[in-house]
LUMKOL-934331 format. One record per atom (N, C-alpha, C): residue number from 1; residue in one letter; atom name; z negated, x, y; chain. Coordinates in nm, 4 decimals, m for minus. Layout:
! LUMKOL-934331
+-----+------+------+----------+----------+----------+------+
! pos ! code ! site !       c3 !       c1 !       c2 ! unit !
+-----+------+------+----------+----------+----------+------+
! NUM !    a !   CA !        Z !        X !        Y !    A !
...
+-----+------+------+----------+----------+----------+------+
! end
This chain:
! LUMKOL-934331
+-----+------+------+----------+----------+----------+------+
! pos ! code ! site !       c3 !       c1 !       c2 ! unit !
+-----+------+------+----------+----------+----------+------+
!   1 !    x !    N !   3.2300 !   1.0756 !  m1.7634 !    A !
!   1 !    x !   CA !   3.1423 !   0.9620 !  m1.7776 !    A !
!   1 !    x !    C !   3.2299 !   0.8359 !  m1.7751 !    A !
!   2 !    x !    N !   3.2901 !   0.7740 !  m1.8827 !    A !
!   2 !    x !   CA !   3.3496 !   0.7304 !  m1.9363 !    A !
!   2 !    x !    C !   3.3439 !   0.5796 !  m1.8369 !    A !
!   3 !    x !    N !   3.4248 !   0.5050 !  m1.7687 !    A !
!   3 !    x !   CA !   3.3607 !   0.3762 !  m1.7153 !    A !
!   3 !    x !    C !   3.3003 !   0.3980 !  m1.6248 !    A !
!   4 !    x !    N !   3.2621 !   0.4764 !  m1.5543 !    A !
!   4 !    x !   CA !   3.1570 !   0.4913 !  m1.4287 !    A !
!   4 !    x !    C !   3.2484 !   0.5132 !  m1.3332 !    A !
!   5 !    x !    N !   3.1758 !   0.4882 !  m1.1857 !    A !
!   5 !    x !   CA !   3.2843 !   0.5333 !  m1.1228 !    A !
!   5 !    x !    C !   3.1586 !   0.6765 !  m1.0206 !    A !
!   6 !    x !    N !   3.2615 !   0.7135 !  m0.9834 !    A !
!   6 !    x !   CA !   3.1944 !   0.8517 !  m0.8959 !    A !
!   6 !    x !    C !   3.2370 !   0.9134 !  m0.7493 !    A !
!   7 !    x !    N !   3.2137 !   1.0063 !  m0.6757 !    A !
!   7 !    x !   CA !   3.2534 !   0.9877 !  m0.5609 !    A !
!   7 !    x !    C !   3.3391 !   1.1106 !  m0.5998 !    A !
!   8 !    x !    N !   3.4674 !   1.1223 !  m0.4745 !    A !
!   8 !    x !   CA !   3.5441 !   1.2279 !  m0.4788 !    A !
!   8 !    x !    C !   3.4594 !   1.3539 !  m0.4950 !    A !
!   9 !    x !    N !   3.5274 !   1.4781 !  m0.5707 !    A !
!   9 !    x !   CA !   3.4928 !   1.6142 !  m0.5758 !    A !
!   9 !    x !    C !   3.5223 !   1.6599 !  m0.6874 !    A !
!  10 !    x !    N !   3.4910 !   1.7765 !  m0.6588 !    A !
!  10 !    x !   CA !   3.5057 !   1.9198 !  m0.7731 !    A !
!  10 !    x !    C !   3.4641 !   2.0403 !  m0.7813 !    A !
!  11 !    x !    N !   3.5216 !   2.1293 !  m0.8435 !    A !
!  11 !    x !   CA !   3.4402 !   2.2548 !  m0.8352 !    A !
!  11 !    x !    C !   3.4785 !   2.3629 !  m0.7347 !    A !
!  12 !    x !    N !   3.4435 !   2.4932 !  m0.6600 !    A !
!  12 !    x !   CA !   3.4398 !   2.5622 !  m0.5636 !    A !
!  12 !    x !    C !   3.4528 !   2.6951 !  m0.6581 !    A !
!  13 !    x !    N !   3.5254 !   2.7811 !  m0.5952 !    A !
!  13 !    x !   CA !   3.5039 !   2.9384 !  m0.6154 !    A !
!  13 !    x !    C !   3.4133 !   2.9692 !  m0.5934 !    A !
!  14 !    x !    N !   3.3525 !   3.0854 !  m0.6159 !    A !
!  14 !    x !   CA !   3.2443 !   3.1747 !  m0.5994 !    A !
!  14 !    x !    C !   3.1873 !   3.2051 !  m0.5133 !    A !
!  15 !    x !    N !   3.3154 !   3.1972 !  m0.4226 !    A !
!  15 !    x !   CA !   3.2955 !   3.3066 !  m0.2519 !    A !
!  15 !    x !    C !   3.3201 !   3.1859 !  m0.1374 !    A !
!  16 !    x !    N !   3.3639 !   3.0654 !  m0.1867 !    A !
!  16 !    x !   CA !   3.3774 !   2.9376 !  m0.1418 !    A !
!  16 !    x !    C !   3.2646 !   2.8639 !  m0.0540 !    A !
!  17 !    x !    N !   3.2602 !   2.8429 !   0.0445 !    A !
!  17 !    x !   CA !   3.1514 !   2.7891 !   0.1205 !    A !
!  17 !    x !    C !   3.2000 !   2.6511 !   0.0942 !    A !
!  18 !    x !    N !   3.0922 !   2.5508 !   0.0311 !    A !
!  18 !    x !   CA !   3.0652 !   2.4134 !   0.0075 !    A !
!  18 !    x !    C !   3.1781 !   2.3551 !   0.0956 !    A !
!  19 !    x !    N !   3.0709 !   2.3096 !   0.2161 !    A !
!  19 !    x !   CA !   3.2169 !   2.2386 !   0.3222 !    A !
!  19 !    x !    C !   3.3516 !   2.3000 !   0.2942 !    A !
!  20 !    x !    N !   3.4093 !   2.3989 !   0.3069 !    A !
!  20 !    x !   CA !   3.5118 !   2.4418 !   0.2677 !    A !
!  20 !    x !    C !   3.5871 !   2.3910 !   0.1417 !    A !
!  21 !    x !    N !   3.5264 !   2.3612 !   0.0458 !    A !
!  21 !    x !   CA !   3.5515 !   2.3661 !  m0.1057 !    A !
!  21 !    x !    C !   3.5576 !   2.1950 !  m0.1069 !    A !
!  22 !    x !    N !   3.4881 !   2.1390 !  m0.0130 !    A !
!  22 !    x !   CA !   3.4865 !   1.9946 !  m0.0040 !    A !
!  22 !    x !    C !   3.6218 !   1.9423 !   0.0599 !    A !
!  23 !    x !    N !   3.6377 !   2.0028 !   0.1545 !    A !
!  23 !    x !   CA !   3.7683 !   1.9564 !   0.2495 !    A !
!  23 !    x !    C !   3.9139 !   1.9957 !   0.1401 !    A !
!  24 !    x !    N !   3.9221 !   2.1407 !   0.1162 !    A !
!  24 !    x !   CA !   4.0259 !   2.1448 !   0.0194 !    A !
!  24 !    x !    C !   4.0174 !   2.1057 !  m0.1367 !    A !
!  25 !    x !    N !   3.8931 !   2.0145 !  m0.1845 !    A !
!  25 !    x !   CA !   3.9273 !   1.9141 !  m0.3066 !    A !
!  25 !    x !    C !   3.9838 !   1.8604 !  m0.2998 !    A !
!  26 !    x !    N !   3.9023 !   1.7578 !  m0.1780 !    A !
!  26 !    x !   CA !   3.9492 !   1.6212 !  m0.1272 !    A !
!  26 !    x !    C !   4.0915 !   1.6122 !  m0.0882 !    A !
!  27 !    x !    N !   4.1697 !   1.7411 !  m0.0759 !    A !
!  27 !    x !   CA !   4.2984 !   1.7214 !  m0.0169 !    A !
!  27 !    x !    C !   4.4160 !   1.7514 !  m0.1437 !    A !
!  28 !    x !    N !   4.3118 !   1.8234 !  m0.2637 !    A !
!  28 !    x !   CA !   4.3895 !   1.8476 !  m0.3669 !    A !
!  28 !    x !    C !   4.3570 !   1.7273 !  m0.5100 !    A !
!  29 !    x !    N !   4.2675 !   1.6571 !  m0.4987 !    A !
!  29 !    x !   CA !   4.2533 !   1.5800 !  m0.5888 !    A !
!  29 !    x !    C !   4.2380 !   1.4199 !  m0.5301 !    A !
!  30 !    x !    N !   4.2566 !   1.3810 !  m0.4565 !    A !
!  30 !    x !   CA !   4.2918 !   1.2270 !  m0.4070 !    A !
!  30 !    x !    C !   4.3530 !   1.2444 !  m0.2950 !    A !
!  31 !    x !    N !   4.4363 !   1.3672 !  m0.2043 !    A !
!  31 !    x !   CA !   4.5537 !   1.3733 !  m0.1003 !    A !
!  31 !    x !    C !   4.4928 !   1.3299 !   0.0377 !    A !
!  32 !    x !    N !   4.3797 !   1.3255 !   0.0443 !    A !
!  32 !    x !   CA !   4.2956 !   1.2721 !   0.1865 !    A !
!  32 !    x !    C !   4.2449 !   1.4222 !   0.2941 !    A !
!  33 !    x !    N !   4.2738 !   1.4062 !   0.3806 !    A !
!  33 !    x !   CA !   4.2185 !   1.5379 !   0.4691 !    A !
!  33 !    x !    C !   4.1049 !   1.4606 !   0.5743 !    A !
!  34 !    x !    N !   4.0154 !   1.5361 !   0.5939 !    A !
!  34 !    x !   CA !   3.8945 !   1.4890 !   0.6345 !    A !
!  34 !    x !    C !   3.9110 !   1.5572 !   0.7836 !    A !
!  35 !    x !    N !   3.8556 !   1.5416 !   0.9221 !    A !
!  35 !    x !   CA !   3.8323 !   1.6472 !   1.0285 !    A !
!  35 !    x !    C !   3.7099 !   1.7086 !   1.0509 !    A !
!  36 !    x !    N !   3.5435 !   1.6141 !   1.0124 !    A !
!  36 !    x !   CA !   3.4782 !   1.6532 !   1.0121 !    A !
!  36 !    x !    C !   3.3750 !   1.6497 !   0.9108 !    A !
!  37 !    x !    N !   3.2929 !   1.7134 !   0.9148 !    A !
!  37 !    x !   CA !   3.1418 !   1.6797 !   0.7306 !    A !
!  37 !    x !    C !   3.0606 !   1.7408 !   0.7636 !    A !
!  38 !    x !    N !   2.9552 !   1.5967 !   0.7842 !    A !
!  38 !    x !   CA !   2.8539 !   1.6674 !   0.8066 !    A !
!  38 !    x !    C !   2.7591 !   1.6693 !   0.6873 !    A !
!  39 !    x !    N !   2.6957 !   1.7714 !   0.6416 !    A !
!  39 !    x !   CA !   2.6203 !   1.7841 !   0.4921 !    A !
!  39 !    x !    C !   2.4601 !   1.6894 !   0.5236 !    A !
!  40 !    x !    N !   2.4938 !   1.6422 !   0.4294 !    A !
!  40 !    x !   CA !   2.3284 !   1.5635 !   0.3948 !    A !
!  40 !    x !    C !   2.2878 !   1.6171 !   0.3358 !    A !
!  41 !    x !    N !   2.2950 !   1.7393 !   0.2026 !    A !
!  41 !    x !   CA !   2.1641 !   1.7869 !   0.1184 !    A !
!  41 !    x !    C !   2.2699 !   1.8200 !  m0.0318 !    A !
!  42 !    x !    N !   2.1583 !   1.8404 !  m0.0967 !    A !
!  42 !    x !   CA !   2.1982 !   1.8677 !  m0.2160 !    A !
!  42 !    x !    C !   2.1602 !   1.8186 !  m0.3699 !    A !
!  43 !    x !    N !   2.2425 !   1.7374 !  m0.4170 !    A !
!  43 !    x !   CA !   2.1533 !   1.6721 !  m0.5437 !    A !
!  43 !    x !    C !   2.1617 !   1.8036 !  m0.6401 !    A !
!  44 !    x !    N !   2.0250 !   1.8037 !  m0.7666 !    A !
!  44 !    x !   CA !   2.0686 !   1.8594 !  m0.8505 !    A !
!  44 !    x !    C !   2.0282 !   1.7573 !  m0.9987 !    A !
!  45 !    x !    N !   2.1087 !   1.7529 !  m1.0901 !    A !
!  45 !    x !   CA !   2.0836 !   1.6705 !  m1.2095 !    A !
!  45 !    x !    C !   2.1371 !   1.7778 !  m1.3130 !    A !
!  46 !    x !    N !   2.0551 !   1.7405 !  m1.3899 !    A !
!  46 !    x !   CA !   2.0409 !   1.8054 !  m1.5753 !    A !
!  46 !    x !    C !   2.0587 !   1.6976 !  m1.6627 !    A !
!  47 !    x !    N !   2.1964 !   1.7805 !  m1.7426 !    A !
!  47 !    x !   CA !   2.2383 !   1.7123 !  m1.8698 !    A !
!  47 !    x !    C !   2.1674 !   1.7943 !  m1.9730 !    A !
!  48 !    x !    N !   2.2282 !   1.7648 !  m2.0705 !    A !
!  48 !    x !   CA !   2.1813 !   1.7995 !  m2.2054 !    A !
!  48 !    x !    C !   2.2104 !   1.9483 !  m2.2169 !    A !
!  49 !    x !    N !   2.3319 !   1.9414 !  m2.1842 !    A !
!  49 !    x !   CA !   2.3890 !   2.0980 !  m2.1680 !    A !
!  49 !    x !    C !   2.4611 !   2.1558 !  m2.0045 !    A !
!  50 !    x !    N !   2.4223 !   2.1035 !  m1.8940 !    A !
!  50 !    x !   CA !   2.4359 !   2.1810 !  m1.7889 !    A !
!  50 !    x !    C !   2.3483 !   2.1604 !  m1.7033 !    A !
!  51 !    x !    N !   2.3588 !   2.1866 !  m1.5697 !    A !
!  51 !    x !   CA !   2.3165 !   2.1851 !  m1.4892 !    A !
!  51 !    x !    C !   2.4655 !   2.1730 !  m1.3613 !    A !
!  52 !    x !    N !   2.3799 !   2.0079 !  m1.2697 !    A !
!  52 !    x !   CA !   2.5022 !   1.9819 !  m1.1985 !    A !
!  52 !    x !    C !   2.4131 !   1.9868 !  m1.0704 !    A !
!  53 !    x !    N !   2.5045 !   2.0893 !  m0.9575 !    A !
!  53 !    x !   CA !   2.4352 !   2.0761 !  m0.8387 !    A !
!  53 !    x !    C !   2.5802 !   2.0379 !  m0.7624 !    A !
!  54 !    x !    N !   2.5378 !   1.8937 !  m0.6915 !    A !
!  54 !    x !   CA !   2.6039 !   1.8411 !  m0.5995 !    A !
!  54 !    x !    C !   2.6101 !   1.8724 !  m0.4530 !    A !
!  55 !    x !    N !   2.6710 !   1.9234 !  m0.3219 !    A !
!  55 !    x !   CA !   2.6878 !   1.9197 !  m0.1880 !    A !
!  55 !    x !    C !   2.7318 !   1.7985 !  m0.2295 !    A !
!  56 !    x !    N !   2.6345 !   1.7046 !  m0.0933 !    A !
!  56 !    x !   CA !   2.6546 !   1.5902 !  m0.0448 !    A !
!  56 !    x !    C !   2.6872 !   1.5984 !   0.1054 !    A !
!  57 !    x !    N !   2.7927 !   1.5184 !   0.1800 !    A !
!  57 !    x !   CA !   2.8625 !   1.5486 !   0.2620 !    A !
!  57 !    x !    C !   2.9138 !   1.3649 !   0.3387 !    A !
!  58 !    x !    N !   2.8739 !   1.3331 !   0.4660 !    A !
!  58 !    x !   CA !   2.9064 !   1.2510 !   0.5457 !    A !
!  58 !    x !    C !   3.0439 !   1.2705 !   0.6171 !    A !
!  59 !    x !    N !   3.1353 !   1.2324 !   0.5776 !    A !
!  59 !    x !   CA !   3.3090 !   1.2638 !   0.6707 !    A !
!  59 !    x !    C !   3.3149 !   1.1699 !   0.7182 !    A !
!  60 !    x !    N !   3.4269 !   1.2371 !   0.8209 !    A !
!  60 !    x !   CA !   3.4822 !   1.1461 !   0.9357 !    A !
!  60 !    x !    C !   3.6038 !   1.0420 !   0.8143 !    A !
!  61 !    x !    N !   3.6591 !   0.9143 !   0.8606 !    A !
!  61 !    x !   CA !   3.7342 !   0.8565 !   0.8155 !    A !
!  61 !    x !    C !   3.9022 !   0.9430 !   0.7648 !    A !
!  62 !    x !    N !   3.9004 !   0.9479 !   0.6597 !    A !
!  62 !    x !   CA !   4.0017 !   1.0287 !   0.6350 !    A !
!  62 !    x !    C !   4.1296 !   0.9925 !   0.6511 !    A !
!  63 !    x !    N !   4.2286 !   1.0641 !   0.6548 !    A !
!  63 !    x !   CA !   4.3730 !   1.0372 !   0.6952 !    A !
!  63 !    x !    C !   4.4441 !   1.0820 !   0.5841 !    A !
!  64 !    x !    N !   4.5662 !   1.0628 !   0.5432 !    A !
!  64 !    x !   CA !   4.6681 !   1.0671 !   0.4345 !    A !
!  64 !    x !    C !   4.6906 !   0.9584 !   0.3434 !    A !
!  65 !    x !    N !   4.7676 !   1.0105 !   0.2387 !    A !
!  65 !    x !   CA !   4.7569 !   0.8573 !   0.1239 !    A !
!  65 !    x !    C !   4.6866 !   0.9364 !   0.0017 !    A !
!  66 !    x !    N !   4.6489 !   0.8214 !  m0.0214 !    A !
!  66 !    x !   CA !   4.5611 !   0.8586 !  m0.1730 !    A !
!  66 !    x !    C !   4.6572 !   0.8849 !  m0.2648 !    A !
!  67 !    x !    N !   4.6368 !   0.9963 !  m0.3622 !    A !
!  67 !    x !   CA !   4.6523 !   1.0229 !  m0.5298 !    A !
!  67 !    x !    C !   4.6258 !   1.1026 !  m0.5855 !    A !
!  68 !    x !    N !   4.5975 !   1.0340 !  m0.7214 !    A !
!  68 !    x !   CA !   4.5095 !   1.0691 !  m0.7578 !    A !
!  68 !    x !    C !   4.5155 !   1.1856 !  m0.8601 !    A !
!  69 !    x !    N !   4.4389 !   1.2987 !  m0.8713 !    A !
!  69 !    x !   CA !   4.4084 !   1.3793 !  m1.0028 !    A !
!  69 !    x !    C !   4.2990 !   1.3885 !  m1.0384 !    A !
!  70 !    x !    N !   4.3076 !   1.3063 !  m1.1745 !    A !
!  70 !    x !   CA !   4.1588 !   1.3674 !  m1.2194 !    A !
!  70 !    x !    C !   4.0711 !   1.2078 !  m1.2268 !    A !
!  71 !    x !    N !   4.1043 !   1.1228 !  m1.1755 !    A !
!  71 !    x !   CA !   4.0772 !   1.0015 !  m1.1243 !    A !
!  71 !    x !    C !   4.1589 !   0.9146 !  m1.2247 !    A !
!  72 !    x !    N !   4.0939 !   0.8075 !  m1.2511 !    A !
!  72 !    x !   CA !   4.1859 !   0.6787 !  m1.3180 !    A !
!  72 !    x !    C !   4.2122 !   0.6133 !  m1.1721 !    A !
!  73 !    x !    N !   4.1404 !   0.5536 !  m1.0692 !    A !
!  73 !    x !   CA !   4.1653 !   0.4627 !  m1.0055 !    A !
!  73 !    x !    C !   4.0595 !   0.4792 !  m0.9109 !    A !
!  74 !    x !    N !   4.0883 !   0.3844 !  m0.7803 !    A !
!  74 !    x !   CA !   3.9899 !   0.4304 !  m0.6895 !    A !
!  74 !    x !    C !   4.0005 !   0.3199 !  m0.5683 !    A !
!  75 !    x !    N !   3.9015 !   0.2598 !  m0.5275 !    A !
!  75 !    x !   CA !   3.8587 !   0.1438 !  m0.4242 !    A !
!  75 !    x !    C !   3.8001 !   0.1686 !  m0.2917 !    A !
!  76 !    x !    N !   3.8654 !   0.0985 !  m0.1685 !    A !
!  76 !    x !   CA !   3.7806 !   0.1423 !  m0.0860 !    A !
!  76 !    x !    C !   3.6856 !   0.0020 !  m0.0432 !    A !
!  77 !    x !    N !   3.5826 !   0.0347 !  m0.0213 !    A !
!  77 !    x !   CA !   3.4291 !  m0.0682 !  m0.0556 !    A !
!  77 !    x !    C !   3.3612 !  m0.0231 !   0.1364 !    A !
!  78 !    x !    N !   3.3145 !  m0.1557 !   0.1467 !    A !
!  78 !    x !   CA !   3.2212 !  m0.1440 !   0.2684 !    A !
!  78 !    x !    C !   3.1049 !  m0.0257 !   0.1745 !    A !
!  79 !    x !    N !   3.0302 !   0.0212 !   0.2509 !    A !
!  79 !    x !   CA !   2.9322 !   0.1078 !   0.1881 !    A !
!  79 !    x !    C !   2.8448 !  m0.0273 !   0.0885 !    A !
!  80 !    x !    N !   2.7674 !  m0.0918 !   0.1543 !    A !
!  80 !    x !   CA !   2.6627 !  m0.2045 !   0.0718 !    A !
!  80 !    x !    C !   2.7153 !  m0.2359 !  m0.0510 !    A !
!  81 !    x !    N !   2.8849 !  m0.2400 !  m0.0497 !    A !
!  81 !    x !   CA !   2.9023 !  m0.2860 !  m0.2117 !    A !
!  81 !    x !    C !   2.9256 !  m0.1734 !  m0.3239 !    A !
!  82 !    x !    N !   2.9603 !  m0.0407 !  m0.2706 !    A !
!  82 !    x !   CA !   2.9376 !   0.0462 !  m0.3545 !    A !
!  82 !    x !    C !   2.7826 !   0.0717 !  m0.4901 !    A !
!  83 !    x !    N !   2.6929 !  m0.0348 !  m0.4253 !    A !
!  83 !    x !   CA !   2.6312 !   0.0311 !  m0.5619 !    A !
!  83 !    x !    C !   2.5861 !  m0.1052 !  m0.6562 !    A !
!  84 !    x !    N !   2.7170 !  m0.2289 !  m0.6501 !    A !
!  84 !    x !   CA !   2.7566 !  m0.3100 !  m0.7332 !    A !
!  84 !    x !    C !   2.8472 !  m0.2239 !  m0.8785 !    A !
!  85 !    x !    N !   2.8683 !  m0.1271 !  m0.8039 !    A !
!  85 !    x !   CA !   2.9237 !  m0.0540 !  m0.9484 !    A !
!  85 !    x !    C !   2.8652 !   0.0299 !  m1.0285 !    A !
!  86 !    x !    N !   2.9524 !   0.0368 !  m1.1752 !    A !
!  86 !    x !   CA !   2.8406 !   0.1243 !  m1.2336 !    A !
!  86 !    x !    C !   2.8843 !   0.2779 !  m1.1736 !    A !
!  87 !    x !    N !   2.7156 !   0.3446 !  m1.2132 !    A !
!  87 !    x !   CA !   2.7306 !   0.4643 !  m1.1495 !    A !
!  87 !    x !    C !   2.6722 !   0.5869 !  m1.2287 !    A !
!  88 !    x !    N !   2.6711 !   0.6543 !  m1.3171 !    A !
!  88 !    x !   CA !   2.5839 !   0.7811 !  m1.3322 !    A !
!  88 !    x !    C !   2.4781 !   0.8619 !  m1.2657 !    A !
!  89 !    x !    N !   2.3587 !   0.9157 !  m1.3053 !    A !
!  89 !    x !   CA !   2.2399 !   0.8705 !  m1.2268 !    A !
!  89 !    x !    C !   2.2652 !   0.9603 !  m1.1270 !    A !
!  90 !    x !    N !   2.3604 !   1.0473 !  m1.1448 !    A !
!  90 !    x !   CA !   2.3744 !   1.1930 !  m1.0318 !    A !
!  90 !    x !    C !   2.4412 !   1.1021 !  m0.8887 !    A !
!  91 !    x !    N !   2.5549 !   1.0099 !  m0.9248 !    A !
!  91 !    x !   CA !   2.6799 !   0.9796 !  m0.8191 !    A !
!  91 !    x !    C !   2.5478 !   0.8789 !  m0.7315 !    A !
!  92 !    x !    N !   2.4501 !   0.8331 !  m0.8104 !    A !
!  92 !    x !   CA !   2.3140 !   0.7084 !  m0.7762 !    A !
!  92 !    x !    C !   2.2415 !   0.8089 !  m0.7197 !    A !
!  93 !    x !    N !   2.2207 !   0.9663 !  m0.7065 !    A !
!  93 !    x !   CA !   2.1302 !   0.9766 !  m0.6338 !    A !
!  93 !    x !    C !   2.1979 !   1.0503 !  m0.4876 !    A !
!  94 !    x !    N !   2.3284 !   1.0922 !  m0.5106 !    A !
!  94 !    x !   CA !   2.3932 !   1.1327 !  m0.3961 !    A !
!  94 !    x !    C !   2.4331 !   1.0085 !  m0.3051 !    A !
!  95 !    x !    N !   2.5016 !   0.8924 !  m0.3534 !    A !
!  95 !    x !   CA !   2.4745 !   0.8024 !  m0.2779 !    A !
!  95 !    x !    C !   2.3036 !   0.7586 !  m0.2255 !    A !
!  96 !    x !    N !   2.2813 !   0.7414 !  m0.2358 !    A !
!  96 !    x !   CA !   2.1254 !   0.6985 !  m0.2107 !    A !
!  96 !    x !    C !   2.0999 !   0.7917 !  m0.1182 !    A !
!  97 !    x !    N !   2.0878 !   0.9408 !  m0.1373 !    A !
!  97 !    x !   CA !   2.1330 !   1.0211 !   0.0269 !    A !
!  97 !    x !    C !   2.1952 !   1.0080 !   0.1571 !    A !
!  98 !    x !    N !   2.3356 !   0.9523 !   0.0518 !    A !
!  98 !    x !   CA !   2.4110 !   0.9317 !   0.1894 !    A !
!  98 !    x !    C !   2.3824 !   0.7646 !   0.2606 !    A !
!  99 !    x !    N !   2.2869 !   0.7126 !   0.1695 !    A !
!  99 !    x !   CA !   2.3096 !   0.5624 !   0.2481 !    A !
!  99 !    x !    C !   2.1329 !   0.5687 !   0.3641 !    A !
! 100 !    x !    N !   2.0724 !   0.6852 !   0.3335 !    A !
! 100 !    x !   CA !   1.9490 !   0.7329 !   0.3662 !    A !
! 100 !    x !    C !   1.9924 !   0.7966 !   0.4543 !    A !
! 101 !    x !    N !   2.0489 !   0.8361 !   0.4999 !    A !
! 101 !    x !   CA !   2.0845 !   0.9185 !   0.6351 !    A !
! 101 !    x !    C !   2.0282 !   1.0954 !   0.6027 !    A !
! 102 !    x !    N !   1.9747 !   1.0783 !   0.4942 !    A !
! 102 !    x !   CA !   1.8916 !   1.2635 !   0.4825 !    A !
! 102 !    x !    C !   1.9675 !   1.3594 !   0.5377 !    A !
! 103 !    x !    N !   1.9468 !   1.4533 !   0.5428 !    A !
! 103 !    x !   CA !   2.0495 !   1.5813 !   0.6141 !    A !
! 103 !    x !    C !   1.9583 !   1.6709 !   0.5652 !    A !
! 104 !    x !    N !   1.9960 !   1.8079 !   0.5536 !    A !
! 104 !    x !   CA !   1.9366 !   1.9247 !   0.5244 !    A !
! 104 !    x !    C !   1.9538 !   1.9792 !   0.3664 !    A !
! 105 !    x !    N !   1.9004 !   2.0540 !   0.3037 !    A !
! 105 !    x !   CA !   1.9168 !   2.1086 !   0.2155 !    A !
! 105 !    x !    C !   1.8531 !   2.0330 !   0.0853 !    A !
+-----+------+------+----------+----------+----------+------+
! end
């Protein structure tokens, strides 16, 4: 999504438990290690041709240095100004979770 910006992640193995698959993205595609996540829920959004189901996930402040794969560039924002940017309606409804406090499935 060309111009948008989005929150860290990626895809999981098969046998991969979410949290799991979250902590070792985040450490393989922007170099950040997390200690704790707690899950808020799960978005799901439909494209034209897939189906995207998001784990949404609250972490503790992460430690390491950022870099990036997969990423052009990347900001760190008080939460309130994050949705001054543009966003794709999926990254708009997982934020909107996480700024909602939801938890659960």
């Amino acid at each position: 999504m060309g111009g948008m910006w989005e929150l860290p992640g990626g895809d999981f193995e098969s046998d991969e438990e979410p949290a799991r698959a979250m902590v070792r993205t985040l450490l393989e595609r922007v170099g950040l290690s997390v200690a704790t996540a707690e899950p808020l829920g799960v978005v799901e959004h439909s494209f034209t041709h897939l189906q995207l189901r998001l784990y949404v996930f609250r972490c503790t402040a992460p430690s390491g240095r950022v870099r990036l794969d997969g990423f052009d560039a990347h900001r760190w924002l008080p939460a309130e100004a994050v949705a001054d940017l543009p966003h794709g309606a999926a990254t708009r409804k997982a934020l909107s979770m996480a700024q909602s406090g939801v938890t659960g499935r």
